[in-house]
PQR file of N, CA, C, O and H, with PARSE charges and radii, in Angstrom:
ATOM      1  N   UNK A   1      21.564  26.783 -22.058 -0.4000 1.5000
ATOM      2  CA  UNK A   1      21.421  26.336 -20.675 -0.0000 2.0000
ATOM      3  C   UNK A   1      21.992  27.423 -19.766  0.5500 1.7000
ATOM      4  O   UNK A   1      23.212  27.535 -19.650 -0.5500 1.4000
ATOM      5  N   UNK A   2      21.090  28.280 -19.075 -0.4000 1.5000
ATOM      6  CA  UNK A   2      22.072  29.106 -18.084 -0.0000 2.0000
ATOM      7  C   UNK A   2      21.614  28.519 -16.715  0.5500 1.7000
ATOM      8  O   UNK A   2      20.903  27.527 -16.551 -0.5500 1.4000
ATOM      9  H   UNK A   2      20.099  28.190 -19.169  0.4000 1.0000
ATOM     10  N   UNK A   3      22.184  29.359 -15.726 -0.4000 1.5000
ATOM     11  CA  UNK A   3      21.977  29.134 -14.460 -0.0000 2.0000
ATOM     12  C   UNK A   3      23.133  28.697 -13.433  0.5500 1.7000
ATOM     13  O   UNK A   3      24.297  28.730 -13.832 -0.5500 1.4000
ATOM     14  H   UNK A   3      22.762  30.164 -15.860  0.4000 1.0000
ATOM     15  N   UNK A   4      22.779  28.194 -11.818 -0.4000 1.5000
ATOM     16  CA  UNK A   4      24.186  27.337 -11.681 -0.0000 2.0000
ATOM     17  C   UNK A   4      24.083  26.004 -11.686  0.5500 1.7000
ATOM     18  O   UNK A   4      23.163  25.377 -11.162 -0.5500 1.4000
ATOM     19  H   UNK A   4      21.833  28.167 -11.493  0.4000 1.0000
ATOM     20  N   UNK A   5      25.254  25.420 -12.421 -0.4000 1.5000
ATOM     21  CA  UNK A   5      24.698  24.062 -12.620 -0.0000 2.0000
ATOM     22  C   UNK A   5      25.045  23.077 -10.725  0.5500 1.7000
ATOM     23  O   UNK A   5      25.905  23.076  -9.845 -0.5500 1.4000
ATOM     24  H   UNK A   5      26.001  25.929 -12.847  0.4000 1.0000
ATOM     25  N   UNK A   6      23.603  22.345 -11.057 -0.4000 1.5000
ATOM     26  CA  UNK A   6      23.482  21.613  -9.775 -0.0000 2.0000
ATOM     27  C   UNK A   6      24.187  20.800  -8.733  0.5500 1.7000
ATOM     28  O   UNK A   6      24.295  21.062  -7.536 -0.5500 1.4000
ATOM     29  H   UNK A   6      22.904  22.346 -11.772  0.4000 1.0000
ATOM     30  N   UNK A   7      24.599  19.879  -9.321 -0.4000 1.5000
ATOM     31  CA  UNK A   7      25.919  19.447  -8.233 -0.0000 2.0000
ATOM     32  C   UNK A   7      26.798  20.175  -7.805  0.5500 1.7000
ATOM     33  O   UNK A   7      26.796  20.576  -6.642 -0.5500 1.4000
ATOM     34  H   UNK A   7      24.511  19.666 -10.294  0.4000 1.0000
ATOM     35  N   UNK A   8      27.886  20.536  -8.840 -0.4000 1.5000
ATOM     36  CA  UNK A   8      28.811  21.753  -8.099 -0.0000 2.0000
ATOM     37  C   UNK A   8      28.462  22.743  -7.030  0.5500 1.7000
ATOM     38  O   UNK A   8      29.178  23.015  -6.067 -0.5500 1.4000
ATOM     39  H   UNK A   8      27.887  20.210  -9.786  0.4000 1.0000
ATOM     40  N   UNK A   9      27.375  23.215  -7.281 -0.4000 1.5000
ATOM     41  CA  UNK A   9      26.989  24.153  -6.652 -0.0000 2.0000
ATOM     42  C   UNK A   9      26.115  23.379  -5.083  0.5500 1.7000
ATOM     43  O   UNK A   9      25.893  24.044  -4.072 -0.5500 1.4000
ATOM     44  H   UNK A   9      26.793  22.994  -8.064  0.4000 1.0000
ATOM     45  N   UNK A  10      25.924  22.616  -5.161 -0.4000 1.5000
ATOM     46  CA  UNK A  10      25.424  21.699  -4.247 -0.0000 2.0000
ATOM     47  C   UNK A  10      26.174  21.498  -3.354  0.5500 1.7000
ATOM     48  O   UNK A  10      25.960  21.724  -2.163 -0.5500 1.4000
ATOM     49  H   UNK A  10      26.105  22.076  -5.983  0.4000 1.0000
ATOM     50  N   UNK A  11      27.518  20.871  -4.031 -0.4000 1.5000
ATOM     51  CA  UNK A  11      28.558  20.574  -2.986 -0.0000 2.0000
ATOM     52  C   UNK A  11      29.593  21.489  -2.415  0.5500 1.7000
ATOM     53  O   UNK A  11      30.141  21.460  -1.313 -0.5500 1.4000
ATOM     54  H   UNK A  11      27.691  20.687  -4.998  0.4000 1.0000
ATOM     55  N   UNK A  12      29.765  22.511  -3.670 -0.4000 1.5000
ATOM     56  CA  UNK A  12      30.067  24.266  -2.563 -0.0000 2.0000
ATOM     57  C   UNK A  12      29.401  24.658  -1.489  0.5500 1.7000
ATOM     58  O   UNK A  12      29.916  25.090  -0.458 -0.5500 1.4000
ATOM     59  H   UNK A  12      29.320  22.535  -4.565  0.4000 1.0000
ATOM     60  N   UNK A  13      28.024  24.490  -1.745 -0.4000 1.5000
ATOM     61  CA  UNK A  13      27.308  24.923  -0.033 -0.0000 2.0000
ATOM     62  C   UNK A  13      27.513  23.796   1.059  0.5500 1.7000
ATOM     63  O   UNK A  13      27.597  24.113   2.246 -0.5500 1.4000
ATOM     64  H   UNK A  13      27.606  24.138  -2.582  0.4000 1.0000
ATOM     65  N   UNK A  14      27.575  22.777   0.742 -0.4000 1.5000
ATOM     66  CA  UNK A  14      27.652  21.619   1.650 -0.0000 2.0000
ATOM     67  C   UNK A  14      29.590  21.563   2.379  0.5500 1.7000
ATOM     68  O   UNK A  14      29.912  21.080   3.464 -0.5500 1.4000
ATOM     69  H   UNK A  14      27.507  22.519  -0.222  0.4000 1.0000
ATOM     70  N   UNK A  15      30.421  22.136   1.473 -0.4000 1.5000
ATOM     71  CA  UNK A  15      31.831  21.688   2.161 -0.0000 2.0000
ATOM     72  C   UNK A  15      31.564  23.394   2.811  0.5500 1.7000
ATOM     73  O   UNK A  15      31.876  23.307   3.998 -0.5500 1.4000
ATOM     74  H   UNK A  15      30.160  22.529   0.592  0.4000 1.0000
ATOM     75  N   UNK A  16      31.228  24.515   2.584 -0.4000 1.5000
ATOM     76  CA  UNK A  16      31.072  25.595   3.233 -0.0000 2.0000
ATOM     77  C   UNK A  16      30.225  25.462   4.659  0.5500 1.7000
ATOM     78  O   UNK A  16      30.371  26.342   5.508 -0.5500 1.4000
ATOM     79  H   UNK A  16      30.975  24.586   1.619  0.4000 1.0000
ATOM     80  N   UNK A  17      29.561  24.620   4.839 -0.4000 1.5000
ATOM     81  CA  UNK A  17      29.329  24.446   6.090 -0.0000 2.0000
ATOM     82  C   UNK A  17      29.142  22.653   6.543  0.5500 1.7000
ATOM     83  O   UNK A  17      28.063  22.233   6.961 -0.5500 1.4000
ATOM     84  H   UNK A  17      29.442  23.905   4.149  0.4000 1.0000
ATOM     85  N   UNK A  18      29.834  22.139   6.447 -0.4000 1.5000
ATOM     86  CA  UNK A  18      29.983  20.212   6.792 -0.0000 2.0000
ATOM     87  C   UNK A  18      29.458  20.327   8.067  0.5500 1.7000
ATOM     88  O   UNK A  18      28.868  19.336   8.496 -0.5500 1.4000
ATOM     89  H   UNK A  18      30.710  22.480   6.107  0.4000 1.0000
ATOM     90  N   UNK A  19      29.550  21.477   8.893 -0.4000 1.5000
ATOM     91  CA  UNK A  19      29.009  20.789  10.529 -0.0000 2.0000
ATOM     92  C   UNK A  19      27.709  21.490  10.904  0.5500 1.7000
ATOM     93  O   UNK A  19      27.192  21.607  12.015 -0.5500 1.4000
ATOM     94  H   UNK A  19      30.030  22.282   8.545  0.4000 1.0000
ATOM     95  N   UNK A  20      27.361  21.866   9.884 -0.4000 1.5000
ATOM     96  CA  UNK A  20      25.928  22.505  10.185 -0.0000 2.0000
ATOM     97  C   UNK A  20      25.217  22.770   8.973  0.5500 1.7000
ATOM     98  O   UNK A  20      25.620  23.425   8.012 -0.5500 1.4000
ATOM     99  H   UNK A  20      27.781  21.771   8.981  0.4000 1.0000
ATOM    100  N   UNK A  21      23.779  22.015   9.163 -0.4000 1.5000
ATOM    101  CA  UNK A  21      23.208  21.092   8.201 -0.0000 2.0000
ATOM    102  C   UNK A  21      21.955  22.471   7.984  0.5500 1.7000
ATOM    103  O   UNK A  21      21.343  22.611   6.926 -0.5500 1.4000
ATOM    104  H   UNK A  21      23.452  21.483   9.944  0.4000 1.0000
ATOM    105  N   UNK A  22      21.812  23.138   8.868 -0.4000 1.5000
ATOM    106  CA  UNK A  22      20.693  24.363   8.926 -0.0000 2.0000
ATOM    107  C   UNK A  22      21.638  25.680   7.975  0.5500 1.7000
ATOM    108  O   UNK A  22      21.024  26.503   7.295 -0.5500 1.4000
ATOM    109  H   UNK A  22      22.309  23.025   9.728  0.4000 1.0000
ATOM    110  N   UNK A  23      22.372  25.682   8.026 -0.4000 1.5000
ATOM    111  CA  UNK A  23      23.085  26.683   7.137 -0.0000 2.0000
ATOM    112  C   UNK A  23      23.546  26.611   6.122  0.5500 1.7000
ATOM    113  O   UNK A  23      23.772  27.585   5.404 -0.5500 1.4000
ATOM    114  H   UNK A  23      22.870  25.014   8.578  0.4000 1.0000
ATOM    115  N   UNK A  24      23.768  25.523   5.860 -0.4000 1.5000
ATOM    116  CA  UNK A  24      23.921  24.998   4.636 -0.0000 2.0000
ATOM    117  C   UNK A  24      22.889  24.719   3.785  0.5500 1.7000
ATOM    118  O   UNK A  24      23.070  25.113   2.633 -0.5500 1.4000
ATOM    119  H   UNK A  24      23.585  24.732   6.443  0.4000 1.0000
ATOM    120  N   UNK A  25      21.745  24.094   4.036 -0.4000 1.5000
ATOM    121  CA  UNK A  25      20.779  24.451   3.214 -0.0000 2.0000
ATOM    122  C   UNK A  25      20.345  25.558   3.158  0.5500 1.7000
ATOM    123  O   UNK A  25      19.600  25.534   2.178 -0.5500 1.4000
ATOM    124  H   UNK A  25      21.598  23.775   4.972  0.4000 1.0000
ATOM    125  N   UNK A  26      20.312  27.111   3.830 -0.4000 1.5000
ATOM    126  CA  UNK A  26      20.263  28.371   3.816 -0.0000 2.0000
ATOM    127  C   UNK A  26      20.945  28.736   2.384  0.5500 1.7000
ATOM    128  O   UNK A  26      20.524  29.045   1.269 -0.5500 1.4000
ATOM    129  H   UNK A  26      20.917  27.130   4.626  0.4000 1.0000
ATOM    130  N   UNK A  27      22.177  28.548   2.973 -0.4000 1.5000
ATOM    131  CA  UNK A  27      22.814  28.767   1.613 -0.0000 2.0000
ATOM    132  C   UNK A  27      22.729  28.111   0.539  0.5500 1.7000
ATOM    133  O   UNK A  27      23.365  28.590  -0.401 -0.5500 1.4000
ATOM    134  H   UNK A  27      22.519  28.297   3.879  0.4000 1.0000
ATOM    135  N   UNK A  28      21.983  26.879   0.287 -0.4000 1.5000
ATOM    136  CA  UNK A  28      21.763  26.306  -1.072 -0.0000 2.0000
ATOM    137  C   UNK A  28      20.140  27.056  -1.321  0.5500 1.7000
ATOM    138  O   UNK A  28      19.900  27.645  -2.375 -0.5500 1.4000
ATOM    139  H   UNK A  28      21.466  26.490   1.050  0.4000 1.0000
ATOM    140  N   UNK A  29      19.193  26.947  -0.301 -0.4000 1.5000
ATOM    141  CA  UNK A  29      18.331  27.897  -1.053 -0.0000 2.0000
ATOM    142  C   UNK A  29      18.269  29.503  -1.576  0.5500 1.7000
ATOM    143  O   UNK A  29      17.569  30.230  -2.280 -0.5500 1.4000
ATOM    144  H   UNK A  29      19.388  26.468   0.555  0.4000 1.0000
ATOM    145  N   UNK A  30      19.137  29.538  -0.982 -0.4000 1.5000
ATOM    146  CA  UNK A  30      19.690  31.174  -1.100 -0.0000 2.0000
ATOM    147  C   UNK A  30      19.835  30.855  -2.792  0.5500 1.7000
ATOM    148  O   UNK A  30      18.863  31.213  -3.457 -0.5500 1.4000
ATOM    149  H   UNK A  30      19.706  28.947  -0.410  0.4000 1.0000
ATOM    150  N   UNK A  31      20.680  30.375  -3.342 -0.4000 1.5000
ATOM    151  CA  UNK A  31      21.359  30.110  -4.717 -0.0000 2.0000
ATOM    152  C   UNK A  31      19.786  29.878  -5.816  0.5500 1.7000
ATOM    153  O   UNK A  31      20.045  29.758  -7.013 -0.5500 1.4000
ATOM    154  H   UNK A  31      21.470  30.083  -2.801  0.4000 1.0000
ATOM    155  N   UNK A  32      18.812  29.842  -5.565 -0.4000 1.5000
ATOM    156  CA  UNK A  32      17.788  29.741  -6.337 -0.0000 2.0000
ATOM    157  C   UNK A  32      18.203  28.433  -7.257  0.5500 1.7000
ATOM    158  O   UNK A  32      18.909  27.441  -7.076 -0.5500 1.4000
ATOM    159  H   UNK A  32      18.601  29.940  -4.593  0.4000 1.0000
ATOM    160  N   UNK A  33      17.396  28.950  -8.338 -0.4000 1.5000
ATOM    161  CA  UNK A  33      17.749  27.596  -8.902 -0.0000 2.0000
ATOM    162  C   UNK A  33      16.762  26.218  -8.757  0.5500 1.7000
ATOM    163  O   UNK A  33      15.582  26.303  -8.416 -0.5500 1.4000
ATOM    164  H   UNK A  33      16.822  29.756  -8.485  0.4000 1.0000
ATOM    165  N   UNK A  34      17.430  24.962  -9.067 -0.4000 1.5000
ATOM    166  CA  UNK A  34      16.715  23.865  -9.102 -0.0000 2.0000
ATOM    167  C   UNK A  34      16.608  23.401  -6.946  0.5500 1.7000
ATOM    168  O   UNK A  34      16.881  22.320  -6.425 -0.5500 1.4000
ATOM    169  H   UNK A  34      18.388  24.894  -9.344  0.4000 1.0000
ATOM    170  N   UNK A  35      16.268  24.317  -6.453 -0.4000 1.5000
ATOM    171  CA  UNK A  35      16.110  24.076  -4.904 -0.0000 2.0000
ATOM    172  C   UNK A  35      16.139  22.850  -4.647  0.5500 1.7000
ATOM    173  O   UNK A  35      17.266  22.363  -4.565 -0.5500 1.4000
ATOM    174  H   UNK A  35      16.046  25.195  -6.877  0.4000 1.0000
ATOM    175  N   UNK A  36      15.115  22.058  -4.463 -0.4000 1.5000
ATOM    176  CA  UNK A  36      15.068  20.920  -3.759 -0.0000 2.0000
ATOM    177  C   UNK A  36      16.147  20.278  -4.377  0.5500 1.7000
ATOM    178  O   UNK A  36      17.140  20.186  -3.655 -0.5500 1.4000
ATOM    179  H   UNK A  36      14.199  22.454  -4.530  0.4000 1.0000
ATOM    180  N   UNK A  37      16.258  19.745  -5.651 -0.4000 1.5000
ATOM    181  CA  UNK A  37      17.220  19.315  -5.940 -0.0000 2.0000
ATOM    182  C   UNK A  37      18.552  19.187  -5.040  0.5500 1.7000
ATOM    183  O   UNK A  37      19.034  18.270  -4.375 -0.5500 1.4000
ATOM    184  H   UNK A  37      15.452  19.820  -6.238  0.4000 1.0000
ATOM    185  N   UNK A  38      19.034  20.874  -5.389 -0.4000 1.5000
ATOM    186  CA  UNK A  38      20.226  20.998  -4.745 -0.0000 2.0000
ATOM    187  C   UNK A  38      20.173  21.099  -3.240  0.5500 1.7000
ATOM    188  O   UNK A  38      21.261  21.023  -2.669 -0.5500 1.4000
ATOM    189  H   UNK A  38      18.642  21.619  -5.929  0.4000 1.0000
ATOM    190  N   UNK A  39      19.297  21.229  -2.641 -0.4000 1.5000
ATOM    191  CA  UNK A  39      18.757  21.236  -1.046 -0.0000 2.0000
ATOM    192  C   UNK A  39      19.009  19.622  -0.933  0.5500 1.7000
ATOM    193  O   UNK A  39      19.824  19.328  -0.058 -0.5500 1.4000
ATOM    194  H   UNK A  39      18.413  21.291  -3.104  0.4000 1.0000
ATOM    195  N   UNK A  40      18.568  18.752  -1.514 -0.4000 1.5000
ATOM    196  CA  UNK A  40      18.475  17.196  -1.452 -0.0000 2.0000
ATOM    197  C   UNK A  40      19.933  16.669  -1.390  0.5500 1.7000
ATOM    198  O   UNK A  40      20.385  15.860  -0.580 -0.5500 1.4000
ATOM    199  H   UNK A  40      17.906  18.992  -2.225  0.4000 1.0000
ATOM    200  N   UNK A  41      20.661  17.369  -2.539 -0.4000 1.5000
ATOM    201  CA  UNK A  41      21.983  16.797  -2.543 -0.0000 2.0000
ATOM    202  C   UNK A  41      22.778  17.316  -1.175  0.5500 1.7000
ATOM    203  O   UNK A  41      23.434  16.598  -0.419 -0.5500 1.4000
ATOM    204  H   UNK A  41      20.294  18.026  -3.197  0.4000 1.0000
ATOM    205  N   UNK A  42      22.510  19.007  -1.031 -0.4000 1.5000
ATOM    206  CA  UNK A  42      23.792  19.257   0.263 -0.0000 2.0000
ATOM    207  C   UNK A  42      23.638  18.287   1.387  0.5500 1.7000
ATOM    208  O   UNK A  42      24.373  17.521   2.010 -0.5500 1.4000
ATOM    209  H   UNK A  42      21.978  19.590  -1.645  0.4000 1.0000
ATOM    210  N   UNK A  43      22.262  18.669   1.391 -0.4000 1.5000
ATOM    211  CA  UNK A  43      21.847  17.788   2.856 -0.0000 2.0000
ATOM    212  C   UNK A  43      22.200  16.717   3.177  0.5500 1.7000
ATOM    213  O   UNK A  43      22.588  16.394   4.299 -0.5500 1.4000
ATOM    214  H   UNK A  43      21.665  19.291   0.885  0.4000 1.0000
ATOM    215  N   UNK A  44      22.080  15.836   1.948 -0.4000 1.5000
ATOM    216  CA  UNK A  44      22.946  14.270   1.878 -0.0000 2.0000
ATOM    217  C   UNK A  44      24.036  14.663   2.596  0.5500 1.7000
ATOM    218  O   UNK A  44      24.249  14.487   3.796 -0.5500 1.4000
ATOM    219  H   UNK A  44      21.764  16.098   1.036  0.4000 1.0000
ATOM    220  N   UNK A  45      25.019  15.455   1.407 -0.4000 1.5000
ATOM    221  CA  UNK A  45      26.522  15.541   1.874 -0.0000 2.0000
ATOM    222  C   UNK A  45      26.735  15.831   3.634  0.5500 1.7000
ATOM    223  O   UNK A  45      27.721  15.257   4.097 -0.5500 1.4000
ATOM    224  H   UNK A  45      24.846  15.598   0.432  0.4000 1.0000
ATOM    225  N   UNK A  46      26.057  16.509   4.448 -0.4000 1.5000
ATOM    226  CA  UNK A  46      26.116  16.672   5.368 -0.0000 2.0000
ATOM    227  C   UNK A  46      25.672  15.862   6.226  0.5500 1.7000
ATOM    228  O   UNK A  46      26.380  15.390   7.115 -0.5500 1.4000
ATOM    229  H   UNK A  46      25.257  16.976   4.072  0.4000 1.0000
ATOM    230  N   UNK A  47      24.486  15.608   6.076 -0.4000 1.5000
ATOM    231  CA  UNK A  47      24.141  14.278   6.745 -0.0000 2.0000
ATOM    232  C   UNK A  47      24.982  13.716   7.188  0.5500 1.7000
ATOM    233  O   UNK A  47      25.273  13.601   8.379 -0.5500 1.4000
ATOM    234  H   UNK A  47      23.911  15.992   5.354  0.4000 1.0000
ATOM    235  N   UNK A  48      25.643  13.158   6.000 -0.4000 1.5000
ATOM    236  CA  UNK A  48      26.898  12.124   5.594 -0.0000 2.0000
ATOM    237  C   UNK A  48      27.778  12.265   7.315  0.5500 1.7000
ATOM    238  O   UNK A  48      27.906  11.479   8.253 -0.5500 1.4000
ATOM    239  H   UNK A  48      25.406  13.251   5.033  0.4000 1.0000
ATOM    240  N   UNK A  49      28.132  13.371   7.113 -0.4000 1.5000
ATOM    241  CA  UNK A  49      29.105  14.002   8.382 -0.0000 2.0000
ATOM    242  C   UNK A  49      28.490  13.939   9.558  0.5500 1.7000
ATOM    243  O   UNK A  49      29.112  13.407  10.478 -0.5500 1.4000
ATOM    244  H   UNK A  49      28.028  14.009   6.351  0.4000 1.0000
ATOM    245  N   UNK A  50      27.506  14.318   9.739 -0.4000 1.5000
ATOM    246  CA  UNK A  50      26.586  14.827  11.411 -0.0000 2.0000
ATOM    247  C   UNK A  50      25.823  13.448  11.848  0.5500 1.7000
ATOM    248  O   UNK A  50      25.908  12.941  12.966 -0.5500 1.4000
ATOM    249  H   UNK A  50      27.002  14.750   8.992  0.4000 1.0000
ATOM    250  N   UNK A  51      25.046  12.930  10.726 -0.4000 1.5000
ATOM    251  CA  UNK A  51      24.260  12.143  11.499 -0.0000 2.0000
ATOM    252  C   UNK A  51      23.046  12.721  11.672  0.5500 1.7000
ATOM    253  O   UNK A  51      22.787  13.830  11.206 -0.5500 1.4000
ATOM    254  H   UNK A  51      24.977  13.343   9.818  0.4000 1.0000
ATOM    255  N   UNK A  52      22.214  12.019  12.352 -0.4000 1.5000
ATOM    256  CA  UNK A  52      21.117  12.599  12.989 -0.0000 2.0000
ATOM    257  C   UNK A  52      21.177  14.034  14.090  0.5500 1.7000
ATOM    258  O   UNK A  52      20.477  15.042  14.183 -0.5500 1.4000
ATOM    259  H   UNK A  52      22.424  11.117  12.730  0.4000 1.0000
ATOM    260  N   UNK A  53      22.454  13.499  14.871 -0.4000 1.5000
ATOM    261  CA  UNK A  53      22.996  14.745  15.160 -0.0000 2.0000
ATOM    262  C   UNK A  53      23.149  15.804  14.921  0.5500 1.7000
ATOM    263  O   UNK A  53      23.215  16.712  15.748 -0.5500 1.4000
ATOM    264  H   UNK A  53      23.023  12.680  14.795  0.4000 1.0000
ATOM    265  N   UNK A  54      23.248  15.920  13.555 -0.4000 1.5000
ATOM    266  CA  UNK A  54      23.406  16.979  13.214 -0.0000 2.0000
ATOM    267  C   UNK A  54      21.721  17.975  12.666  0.5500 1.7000
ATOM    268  O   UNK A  54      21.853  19.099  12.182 -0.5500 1.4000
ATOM    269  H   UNK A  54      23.194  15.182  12.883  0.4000 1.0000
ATOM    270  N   UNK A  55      20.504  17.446  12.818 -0.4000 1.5000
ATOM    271  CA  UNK A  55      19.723  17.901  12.416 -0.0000 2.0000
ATOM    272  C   UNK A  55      19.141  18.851  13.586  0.5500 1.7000
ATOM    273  O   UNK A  55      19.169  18.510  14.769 -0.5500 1.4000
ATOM    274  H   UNK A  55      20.396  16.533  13.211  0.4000 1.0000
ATOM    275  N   UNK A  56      18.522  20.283  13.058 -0.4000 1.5000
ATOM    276  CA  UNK A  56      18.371  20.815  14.735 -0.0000 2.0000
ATOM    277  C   UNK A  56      17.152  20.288  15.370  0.5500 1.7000
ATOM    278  O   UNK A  56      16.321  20.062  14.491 -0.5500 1.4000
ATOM    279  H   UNK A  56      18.498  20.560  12.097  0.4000 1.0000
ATOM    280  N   UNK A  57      16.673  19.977  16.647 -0.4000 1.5000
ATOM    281  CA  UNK A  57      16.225  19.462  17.485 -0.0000 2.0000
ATOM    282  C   UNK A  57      14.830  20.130  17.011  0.5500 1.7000
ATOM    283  O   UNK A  57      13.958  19.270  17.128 -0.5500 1.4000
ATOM    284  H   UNK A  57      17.348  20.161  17.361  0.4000 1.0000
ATOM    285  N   UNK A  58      14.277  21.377  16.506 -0.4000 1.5000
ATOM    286  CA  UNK A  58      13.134  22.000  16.302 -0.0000 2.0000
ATOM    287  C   UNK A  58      12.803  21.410  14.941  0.5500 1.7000
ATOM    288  O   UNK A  58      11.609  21.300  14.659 -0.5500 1.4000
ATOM    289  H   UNK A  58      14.986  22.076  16.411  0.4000 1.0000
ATOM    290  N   UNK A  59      13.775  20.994  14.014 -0.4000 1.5000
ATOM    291  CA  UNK A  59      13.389  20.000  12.713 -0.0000 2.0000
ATOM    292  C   UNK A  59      12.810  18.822  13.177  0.5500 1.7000
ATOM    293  O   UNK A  59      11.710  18.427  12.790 -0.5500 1.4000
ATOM    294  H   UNK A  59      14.744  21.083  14.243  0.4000 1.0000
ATOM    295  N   UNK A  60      13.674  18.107  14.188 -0.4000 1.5000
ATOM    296  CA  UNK A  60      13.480  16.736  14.477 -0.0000 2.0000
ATOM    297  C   UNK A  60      11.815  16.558  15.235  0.5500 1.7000
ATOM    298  O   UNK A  60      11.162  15.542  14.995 -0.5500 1.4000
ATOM    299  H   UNK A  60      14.567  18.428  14.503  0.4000 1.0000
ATOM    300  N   UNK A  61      11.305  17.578  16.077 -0.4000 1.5000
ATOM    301  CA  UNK A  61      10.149  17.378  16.549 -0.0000 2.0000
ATOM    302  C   UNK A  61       9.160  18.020  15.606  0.5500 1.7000
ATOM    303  O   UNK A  61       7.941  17.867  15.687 -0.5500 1.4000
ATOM    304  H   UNK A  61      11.835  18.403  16.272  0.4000 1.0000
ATOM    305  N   UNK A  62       9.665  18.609  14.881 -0.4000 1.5000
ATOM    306  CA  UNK A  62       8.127  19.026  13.826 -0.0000 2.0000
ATOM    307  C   UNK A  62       7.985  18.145  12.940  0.5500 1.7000
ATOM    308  O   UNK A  62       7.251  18.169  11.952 -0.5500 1.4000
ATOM    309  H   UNK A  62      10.655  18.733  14.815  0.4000 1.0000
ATOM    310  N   UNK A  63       8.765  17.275  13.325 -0.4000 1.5000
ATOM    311  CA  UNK A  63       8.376  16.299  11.638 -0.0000 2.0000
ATOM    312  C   UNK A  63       7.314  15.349  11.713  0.5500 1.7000
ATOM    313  O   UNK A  63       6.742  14.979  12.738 -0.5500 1.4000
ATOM    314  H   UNK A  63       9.362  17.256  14.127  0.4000 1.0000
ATOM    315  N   UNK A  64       7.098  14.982  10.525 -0.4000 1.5000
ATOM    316  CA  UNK A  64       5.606  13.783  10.554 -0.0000 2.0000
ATOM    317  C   UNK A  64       6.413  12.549  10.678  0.5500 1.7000
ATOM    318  O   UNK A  64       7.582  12.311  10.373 -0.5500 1.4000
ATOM    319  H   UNK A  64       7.563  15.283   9.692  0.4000 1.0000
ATOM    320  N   UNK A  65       5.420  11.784  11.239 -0.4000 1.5000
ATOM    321  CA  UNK A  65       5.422  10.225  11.431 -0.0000 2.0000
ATOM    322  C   UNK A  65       5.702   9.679  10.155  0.5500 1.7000
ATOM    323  O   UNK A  65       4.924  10.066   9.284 -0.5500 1.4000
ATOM    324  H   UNK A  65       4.470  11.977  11.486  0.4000 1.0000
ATOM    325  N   UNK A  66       6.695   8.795   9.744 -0.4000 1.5000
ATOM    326  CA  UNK A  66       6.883   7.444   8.669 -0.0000 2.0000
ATOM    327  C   UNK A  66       5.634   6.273   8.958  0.5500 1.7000
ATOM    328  O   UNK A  66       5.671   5.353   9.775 -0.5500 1.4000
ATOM    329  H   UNK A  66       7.327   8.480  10.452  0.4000 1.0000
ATOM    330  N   UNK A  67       4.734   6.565   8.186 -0.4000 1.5000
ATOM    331  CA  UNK A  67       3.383   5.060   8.309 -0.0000 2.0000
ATOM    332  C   UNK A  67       4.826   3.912   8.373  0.5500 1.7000
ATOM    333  O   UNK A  67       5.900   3.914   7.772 -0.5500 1.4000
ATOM    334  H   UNK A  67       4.705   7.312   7.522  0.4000 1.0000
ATOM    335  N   UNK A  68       4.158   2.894   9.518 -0.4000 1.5000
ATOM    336  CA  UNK A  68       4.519   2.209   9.526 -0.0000 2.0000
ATOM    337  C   UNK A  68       5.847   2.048  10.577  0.5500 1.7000
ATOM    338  O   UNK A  68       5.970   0.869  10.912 -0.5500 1.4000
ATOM    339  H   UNK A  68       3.285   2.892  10.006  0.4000 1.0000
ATOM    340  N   UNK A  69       6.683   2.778  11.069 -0.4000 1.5000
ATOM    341  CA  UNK A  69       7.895   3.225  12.099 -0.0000 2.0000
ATOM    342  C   UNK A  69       7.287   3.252  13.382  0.5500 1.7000
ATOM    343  O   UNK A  69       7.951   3.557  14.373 -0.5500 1.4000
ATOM    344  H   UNK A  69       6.583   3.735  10.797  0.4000 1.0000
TER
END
């Protein structure tokens, strides 16, 4: 098994940036690897902290509609 393993490394990029949710996934895709995965987990972790708030405003309007919302 090589590589970096996923959580750890998930939650290193996520406490390296807790107040900013755009750099932090930078830096988890930066790390290659199982991406989304670990993109899925930081983002949680940050989330966690910011909120919606914390997502940048050019994410929030490019996104698609939830059928049904």
């Amino acid at each position: 098994m090589g590589g970096t393993p996923t959580v750890p490394f998930a939650v290193w990029s996520a406490a390296r940036h807790l107040d900013d949710l755009a750099s932090a996934l930078w830096t988890t895709a930066e790390g290659f690897g199982d991406v989304d995965t670990t993109c899925a987990i930081t983002g949680g972790i940050v989330a966690a902290r910011t909120g919606v708030d914390g997502v940048p405003p050019e994410w929030l309007r490019r996104r698609e509609p939830v059928p049904g919302s």
